[in-house]
Structures are given as structure tokens and as C-alpha cells.
C-alpha positions in Angstrom: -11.1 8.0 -3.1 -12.8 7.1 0.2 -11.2 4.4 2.3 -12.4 1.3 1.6 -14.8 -0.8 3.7 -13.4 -4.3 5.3 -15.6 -7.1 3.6 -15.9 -10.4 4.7 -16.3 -13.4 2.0 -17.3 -16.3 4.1 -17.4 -19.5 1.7 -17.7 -23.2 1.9 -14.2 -24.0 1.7 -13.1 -28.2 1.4 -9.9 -28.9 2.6 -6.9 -32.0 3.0 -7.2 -34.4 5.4 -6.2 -33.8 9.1 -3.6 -36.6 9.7 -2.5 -37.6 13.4 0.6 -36.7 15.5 3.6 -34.6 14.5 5.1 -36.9 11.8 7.5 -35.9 9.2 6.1 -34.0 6.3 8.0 -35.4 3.7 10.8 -33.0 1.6 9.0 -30.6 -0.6 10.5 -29.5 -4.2 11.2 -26.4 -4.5 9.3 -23.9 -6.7 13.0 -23.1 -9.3 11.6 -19.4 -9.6 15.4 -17.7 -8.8 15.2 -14.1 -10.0 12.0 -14.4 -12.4 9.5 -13.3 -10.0 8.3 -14.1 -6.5 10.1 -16.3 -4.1 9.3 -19.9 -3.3 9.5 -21.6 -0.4 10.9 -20.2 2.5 15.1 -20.9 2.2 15.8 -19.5 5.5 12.9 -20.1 7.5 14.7 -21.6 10.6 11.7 -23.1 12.4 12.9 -26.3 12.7 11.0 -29.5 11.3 8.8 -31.0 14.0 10.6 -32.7 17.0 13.2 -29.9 16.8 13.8 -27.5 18.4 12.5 -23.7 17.2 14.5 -21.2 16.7 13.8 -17.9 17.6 13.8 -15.0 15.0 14.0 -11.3 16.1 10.7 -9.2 14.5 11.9 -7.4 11.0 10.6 -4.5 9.4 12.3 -5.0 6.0 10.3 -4.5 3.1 9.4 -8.3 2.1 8.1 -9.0 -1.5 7.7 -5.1 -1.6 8.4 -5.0 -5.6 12.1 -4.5 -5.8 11.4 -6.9 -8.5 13.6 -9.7 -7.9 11.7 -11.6 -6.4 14.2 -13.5 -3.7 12.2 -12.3 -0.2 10.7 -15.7 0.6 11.5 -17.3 3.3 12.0 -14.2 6.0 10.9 -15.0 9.2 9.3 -12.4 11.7 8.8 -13.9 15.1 6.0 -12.6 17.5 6.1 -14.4 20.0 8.3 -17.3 19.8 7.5 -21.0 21.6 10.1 -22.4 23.7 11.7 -25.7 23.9 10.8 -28.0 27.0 14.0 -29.6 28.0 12.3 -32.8 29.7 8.8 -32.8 27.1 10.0 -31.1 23.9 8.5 -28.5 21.9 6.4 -26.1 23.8 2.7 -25.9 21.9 2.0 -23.2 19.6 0.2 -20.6 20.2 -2.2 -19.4 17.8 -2.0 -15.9 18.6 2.0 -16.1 18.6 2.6 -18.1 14.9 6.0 -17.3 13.6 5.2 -15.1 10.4 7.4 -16.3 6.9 7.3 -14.2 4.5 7.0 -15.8 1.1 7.4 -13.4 -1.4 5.1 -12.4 -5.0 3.0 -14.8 -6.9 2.5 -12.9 -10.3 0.4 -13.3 -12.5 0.0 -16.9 -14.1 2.1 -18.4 -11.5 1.9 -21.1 -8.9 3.5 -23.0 -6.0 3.9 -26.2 -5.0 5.4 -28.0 -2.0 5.6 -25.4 0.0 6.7 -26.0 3.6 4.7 -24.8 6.2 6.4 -25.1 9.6 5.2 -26.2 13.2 3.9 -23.1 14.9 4.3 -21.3 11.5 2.0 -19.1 9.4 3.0 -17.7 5.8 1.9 -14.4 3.8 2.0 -14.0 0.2 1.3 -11.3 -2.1 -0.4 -11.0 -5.2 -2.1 -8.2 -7.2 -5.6 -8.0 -9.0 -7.5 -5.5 -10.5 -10.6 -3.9 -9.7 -13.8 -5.4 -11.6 -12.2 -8.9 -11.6 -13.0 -12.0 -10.1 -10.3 -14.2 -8.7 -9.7 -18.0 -7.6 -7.4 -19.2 -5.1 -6.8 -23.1 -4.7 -4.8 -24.6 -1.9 -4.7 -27.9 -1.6 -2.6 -30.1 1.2 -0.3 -32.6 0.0 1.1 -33.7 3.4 0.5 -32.7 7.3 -2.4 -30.8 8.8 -5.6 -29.1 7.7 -4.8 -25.9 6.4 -6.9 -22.7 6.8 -6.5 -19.4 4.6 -7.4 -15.6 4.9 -6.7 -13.2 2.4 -6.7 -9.3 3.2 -5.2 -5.7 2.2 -1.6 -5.6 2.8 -1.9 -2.9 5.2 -4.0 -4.8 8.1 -2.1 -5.5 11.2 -1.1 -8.8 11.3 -3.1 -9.1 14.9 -6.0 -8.4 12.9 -6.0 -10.5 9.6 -7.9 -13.4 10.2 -10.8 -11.3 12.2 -11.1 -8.6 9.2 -10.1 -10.9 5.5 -11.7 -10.0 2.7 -11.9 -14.1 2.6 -11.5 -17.2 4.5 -11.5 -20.9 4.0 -13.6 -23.2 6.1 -12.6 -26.1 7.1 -12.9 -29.7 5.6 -11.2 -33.2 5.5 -10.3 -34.3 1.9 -10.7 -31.9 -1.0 -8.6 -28.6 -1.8 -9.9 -25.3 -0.7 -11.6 -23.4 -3.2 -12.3 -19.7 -2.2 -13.8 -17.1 -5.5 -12.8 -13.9 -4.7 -14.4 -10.7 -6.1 -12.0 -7.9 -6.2 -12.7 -4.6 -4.4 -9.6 -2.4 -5.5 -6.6 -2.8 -7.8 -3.8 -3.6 -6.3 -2.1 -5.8 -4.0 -3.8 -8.1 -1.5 -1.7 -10.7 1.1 -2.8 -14.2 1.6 -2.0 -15.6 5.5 -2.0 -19.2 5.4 -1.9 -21.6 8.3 -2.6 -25.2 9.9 -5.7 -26.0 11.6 -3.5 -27.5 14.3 -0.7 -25.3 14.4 1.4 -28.6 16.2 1.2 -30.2 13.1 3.7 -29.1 10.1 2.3 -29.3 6.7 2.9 -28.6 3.0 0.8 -27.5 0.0 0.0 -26.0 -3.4 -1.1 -22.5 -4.0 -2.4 -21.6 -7.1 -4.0 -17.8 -7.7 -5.9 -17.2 -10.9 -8.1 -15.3 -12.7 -11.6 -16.3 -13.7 -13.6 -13.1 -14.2 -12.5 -9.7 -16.3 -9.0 -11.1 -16.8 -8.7 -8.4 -19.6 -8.3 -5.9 -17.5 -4.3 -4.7 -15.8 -2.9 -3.3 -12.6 0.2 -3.0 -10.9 1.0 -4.0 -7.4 1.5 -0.8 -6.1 -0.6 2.5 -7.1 1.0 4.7 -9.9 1.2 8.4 -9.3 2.1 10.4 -11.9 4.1 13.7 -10.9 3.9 16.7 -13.4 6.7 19.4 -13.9 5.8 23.0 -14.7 3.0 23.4 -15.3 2.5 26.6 -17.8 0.4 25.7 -20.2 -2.7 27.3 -19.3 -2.1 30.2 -21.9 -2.8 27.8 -24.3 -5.7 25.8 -23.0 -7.5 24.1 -20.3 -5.7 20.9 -20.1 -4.9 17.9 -18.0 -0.7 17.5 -17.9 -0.2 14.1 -18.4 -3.0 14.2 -21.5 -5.5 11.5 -21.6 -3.1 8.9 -19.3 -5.2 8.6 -16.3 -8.4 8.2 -18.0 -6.4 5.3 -19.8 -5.1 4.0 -16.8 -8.7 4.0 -15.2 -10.3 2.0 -18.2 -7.2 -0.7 -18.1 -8.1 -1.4 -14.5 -4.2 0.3 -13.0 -4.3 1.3 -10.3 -3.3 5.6 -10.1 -3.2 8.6 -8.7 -2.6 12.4 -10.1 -0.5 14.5 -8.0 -1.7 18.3 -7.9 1.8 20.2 -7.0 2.5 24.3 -7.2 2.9 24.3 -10.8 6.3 25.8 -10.3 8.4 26.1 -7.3 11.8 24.6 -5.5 12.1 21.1 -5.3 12.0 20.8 -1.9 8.6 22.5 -1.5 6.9 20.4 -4.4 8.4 17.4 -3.0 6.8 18.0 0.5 3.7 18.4 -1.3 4.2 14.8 -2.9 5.0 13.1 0.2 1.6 14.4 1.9 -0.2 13.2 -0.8 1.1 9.9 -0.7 0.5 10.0 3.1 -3.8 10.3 1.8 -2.7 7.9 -1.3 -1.4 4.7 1.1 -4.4 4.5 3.0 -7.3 5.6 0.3 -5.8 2.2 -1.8 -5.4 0.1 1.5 -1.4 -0.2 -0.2 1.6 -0.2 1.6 4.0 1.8 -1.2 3.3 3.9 -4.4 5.1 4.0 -7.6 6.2 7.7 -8.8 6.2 8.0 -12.4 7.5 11.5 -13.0 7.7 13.9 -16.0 10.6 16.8 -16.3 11.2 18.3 -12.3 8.5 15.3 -11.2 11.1 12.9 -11.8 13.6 15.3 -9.7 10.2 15.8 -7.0 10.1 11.7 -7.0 13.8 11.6 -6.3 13.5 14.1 -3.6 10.7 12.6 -1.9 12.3 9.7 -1.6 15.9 10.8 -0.1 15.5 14.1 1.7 12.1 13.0 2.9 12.8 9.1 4.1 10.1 7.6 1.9 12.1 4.9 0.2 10.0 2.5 2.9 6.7 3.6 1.1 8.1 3.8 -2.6 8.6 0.7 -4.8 10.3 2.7 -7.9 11.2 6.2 -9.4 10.2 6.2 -13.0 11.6 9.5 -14.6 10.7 10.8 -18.1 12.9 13.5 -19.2 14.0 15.1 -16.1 17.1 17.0 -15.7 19.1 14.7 -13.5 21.9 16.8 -14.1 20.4 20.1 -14.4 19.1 21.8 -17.9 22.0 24.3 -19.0 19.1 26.9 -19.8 17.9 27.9 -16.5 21.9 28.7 -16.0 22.1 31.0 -18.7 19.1 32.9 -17.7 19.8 33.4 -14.2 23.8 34.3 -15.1 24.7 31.0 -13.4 26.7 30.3 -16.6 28.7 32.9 -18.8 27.5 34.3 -21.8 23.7 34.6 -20.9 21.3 35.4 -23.2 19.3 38.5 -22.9 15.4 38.2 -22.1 16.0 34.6 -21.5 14.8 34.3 -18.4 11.2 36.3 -20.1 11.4 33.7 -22.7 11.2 30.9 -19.6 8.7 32.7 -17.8 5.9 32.7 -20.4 6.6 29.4 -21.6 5.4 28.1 -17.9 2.9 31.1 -18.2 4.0 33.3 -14.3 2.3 36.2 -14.6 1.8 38.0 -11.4 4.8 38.8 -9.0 4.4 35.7 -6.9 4.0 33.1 -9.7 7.4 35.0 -11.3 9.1 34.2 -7.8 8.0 30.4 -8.0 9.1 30.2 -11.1 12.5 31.5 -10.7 12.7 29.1 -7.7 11.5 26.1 -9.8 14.7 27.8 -12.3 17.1 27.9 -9.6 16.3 24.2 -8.5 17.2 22.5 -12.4 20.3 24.3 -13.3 22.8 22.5 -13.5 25.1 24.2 -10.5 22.3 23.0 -7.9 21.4 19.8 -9.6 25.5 19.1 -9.7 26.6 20.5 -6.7 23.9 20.2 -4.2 20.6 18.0 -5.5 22.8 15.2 -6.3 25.3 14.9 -4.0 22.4 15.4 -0.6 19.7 12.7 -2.3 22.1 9.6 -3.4 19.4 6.7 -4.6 17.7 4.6 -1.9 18.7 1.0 -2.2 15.3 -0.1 -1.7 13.6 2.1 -4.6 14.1 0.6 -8.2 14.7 3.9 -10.4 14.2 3.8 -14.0 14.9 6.4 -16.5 13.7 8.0 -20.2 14.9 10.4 -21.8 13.7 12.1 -25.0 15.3 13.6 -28.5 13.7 16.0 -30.8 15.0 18.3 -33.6 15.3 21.8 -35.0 13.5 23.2 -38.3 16.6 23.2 -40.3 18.0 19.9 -39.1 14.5 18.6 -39.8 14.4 19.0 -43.3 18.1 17.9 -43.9 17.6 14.4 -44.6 21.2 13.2 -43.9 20.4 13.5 -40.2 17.2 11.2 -40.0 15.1 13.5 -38.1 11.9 11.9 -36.5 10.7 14.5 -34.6 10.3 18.5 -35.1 10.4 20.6 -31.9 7.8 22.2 -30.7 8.0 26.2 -31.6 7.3 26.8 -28.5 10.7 25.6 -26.9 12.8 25.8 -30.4 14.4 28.4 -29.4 15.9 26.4 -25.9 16.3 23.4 -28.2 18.5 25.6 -30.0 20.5 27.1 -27.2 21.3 23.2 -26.0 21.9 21.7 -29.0 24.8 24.1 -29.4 26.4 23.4 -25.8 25.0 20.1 -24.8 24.3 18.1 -27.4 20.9 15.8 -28.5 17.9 17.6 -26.0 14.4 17.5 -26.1 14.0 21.2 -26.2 14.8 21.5 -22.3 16.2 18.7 -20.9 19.3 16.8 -22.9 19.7 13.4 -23.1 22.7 12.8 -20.9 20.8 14.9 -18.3 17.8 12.7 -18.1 19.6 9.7 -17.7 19.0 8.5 -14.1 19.5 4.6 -12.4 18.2 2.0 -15.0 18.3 4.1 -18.8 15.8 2.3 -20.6 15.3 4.1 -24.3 15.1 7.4 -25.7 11.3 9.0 -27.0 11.2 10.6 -30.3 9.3 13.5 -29.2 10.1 17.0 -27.6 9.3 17.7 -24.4 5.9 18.9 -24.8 5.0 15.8 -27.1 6.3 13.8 -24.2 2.9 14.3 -22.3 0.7 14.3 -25.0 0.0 18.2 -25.5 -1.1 20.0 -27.1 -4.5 18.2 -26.6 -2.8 15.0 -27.8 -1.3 16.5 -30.6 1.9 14.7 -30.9 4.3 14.0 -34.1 3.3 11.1 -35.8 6.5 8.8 -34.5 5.2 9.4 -30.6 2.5 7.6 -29.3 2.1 9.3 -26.1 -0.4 6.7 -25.0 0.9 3.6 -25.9 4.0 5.3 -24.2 2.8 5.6 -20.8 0.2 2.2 -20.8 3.7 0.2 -21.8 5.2 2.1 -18.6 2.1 0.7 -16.8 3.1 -2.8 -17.9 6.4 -2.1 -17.4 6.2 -1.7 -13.8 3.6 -4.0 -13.5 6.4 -6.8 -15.2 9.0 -5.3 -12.5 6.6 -6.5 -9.4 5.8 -2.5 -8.4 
């Protein structure tokens, strides 16, 4: 998508009244939110109250409200150019172009906050996230101190810039809250700055953010980009991979992206096409971090991306669904990795992901090599160990054969896909419960949050949404959309 343009809202905006002199604000209550959701007032800010002396913060560049999903980042303080204290007249006056920067954490959805402390000298940023075709409404009111002002812009503008490129801005008035109706331009996240008229003067106030236009409509905080394995299916079809998902996605409002990798090949090649593509992602959606929801070797891409390429600043969480974590014992049988290989195995792999010429055959043994379980044991795992920054959350899937199908003693809800029976097969004898290619111990990865009844093909939605009856695909991957949406990604 093209970048977006800067708008500017200008709107009459009514405000609290400006009281005289640097009195004390009064003790605000906090906002109880603990580990639901976004942080409340800032708990460390260290600004002092007025009269005091300021203390100065050295500049951060952690990852603030970034959608770890905990929701305890307020109250950070990053410090740009700090006032001095005056020995003989006190404080030193605040510089407007030097505010001491707290960073209060996530407002989702439905929430509020009141008495929040704003401190001499200090400006705060919040997040939130709205989706596209929406209209939103932001209250502030001041309920001690200063006039306050407000700006709200993408997450990504410098803070030297915010206030000369918001989307919108609060003027300034002398007794009622500020009102400010906001129309927005992308889904996603946006950060509100707020501040005091007279930055001498601390204050406190209520911030309330809420929907008033096309509230029916869902995003998450942080695109979704959805990160395909092989990619073989072609001999069957024209189809899109993930089936049907990102039109879905589109109509709920969420925003997405779909990555376009070699449609086999080594990890480490498809994961340096993933991070250039989220290099074009962050600044298309004016976001500061993606979320990587990938199927089969996408979740091992995601993983990859992350670790060996330093990106755990620019991802918010790993979302695997059925990828081989630990390797998929098939790929070791066919390329005599593992004894007691089965013959034309490795031809049975190759036209499942459809390599026909020399060169596709070579990518495709690569993309092989990569999920066994020898490399994924012995050299995936141990060189990418999970960023602590990066939430990663895990699915795996379980299918059956023909024969165990119709035996009703083991309560089969899913038949495997002909196509892969015959891998199914091969794992079910030395792994255990598979989806046709990747077993269920093997997907397992972080946070192991349920099991699909599906085989790996159903898993996507193909063919052309063709599932068994007990897998929704859809309602599968909207709930993973919510899902993330719930964790603050």
C-alpha cells in the first residue's frame, strides 16, 4: 500500500481551567489495571512534584507498550533534554522543546484512565489501536493543575515532530473537557502525546478513547502478516495459500499483510526475504512492529527472522501453526538422514510441493534439509533461542488415517488428506499423533495453545476451502486475529 499522507484535524477543542502558580496537584488514584491490559499512571516517573527537584532520566530505546501483552510499561521516562535545578531560585523553567517523555502504556479497547499525573516539565504518550473506516472520540478532561493540550499521531513520527504533523490536536479553552472526533485513516495503532499549556504547572486528568463510528469493525495493534510454507500446490489449482484469510481480514477491518517467499527453499534465505518485506510493511502502515502468523516452515521463517536476523525490536509475537519446531522425521528418511529410508520418498515429497525443473528440485531439497529433525535439533534450535521481547504462541494440528478413521474406538474427527496419507502414515508409526507432516510434539513452540482437527492441508483452507466438516479454517484464523488483538499485538 502507498505510504500514507500526514493529515491534520484541527478542531475546536474546550478545555480545564488554567489555575495560577505551581501548587500541589492533589494525589491522583491510580487506574488498578495490574496485568489486564495497558499501564496506568506512571509508577516510576521520577520527575519530582512541583517545588522539587527533577530528576534526570537517561533516553531509552526499550520497546514501551509495544504489545508484549502485559501491559506494565507505564510510567518509563525518556529524558531529552532534562531542566536543571537552580540552587538559589529553584526549578529551572521547562522547555517546551525539551519535555521529559513518560511513557504510559496501552488503552485497549473499552477502557479508560483517570487521575493521571502529569508532571512539571512533563509530556505523556499513550497508545491505542482503531480500525480503518471508524470514527473515534477522545475526551480529556482536567481535574487539577494546568490547561492541558493533546496531539495524536502514527507511532512512528519522531517525537521532534508530533505536535507539527498529528493527525489531531486540541485547542485550547478554560472550563470544559476537550473533545477531539477522530476519523481513522489506517488500522492500527496511533500514540496520543499529551501535555500542559504551561509546562511550569503540573496537572492531572482523565483520558477516555472510544468508539462512535463503525465500531463493528476489528484490528490489531500491530499489522498481521501471514507467512506460508511450501508452497506446491499449483498442480492442483490456482490458489491463494492461506485460502480466503486475507480477504476476511480486509472486510473485518485487521490490519495484514501477505508475505510472497520462494515457495521452497532454506530457512535462512526465506527468512531474509521476510525481514525485507517487513522493512516495506513498517513504513507502508506508519507501524512500528508486525505480528508473524506463520503456517508449517513460516512459523520456523518467523522464528528465524526474528533471532538470526535481530528483528525481535520490530516483532510483537510469533504465532506458529503446525510448524516443525523440532523437525518433521520425513524429510530425514528421504534424504538418509535417518536409517531405514524409504525408497522414492524423497519423489513422493517433491511432487507433493510440485519442483519440477532442476532448480525448483534443488530448493526443495534445501527447504527438506532445513525441517529435518537433525538441523532443526542440532543447529535451528540451538543458534535462534526465543527473543524475550517477542510473545510466541503455538498450534499444532491432528488428523487420521483411512483405517483408523473408520474404527470407531479411536474417535477420529478428521481423515487425512490422500495427498500426504502416505507421510501421515510413516509418522504415525515413529512419532506418534501428526498432521500428515508435522507431529504434534514438533509443533509445539513457546505458549501451546490447542490442537486443530485438521491435516495439514485442511489447516489453510485448501483445497479451495474444502476442509472436513470439524475445521473451520476461517473462524480458525479470524479467532487468531482476535487472539492477538486480546494479547495487545
Amino acid at each position: 500500500m502507498a505510504r500514507l499522507p500526514r493529515a491534520r484535524i484541527a478542531l475546536p477543542v474546550l478545555l480545564g481551567a488554567l489555575l495560577s502558580g505551581c501548587g500541589d496537584p492533589g494525589t491522583p488514584a491510580g487506574d488498578g489495571e495490574g496485568s489486564s491490559g495497558a499501564a496506568g499512571p506512571a509508577s516510576t516517573d521520577t520527575t519530582g512534584a512541583p517545588g522539587t527537584p527533577t530528576t534526570t532520566q537517561p533516553a531509552t530505546t526499550g520497546d514501551e507498550g509495544s504489545g508484549t501483552g502485559d501491559g506494565s510499561t507505564g510510567g518509563d521516562a525518556t529524558t531529552l533534554d532534562a531542566t536543571t535545578l537552580d540552587a538559589t531560585t529553584g526549578p529551572a523553567a521547562c522547555d517546551l522543546n525539551a519535555l521529559t517523555l513518560a511513557e504510559r502504556g496501552y488503552i485497549p479497547r473499552g477502557e479508560s484512565r483517570e487521575g493521571v499525573a502529569l508532571a512539571r516539565c512533563g509530556e505523556d504518550r499513550w497508545y491505542f489501536a482503531a480500525p480503518s473506516e471508524s470514527t473515534w472520540e477522545l475526551l480529556l478532561t482536567r481535574t487539577s493543575g494546568g490547561a492541558l493540550a493533546a496531539a495524536l499521531a502514527y507511532p512512528d513520527e519522531p517525537l521532534e515532530s508530533v505536535w507539527g504533523a498529528a493527525l489531531a490536536t486540541s485547542e485550547l479553552a478554560a472550563e470544559q473537557p476537550a473533545s477531539v472526533v477522530f476519523p481513522v485513516p489506517r488500522s492500527g495503532e496511533f500514540a496520543l502525546h499529551v501535555r500542559a499549556d504551561d509546562p511550569e504547572e503540573a496537572a492531572t486528568y482523565d483520558l477516555e478513547i472510544r468508539c462512535v463510528l463503525g465500531c463493528e469493525r476489528e484490528t490489531t495493534r500491530f499489522p498481521v502478516v501471514l507467512v506460508h510454507g511450501w508452497t506446491g500446490f499449483e498442480s492442483i489449482g490456482p490458489l491463494t495459500y492461506f485460502f480466503g484469510v486475507a480477504a476476511m481480514y480486509e472486510e473485518m477491518g485487521f490490519a495484514h499483510h501477505v508475505a510472497v517467499l520462494d515457495p521452497y527453499n532454506d530457512t535462512l534465505v526465506r527468512a531474509g526475504q521476510l525481514v525485507d518485506q517487513i522493512d516495506e510493511i513498517l513504513p507502508q502502515w506508519r507501524a512500528r512492529k508486525v505480528d508473524l502468523l506463520g503456517h508449517s516452515q513460516g512459523g520456523v521463517d518467523s522464528r528465524c527472522a526474528v533471532s538470526t536476523f535481530g528483528y525481535g525490536d520490530r516483532v510483537s509475537a510469533v504465532m506458529t501453526i503446525a510448524s516443525p519446531h523440532r523437525g518433521t522425521y520425513v524429510t530425514d528418511l528421504a534424504l538418509g538422514l535417518a536409517p531405514g529410508g524409504v525408497e522414492d520418498l524423497v519423489g513422493l515429497l517433491l511432487n507433493f510441493v510440485g519442483a519440477v525443473t532442476a532448480q525448483q528440485k534443488s530448493d526443495a531439497m534445501a527447504s527438506f534439509y532445513s525441517l529435518s529433525e537433525k538441523h532443526m535439533q542440532e543447529e535451528f534450535n540451538p543458534q535462534n533461542p526465543d527473543d524475550p521481547r517477542v510473545q510466541y504462541i503455538s498450534y499444532t494440528g491432528r488428523t487420521c488415517s483411512a483405517l483408523q478413521y473408520l474404527d470407531p474406538a479411536n474417535d477420529c474427527q478428521d481423515l487425512c488428506d490422500p495427498l500426504i496419507g502416505w507421510s501421515h502414515d510413516i509418522l504415525e508409526q515413529a512419532r506418534g499423533a501428526n498432521d500428515g507432516l508435522v507431529t504434534v510434539e514438533s509443533a509445539k513452540w513457546g505458549e501451546y495453545r490447542g490442537e486443530m482437527i485438521a491435516d495439514h492441508i485442511d489447516e489453510v483452507g485448501q483445497i479451495l476451502g474444502v476442509t472436513d466438516p470439524k475445521f473451520d479454517h476461517m473462524a480458525f484464523y479470524r479467532d487468531r486475529a482476535r487472539e492477538l488483538a486480546a494479547g495487545q499485538h
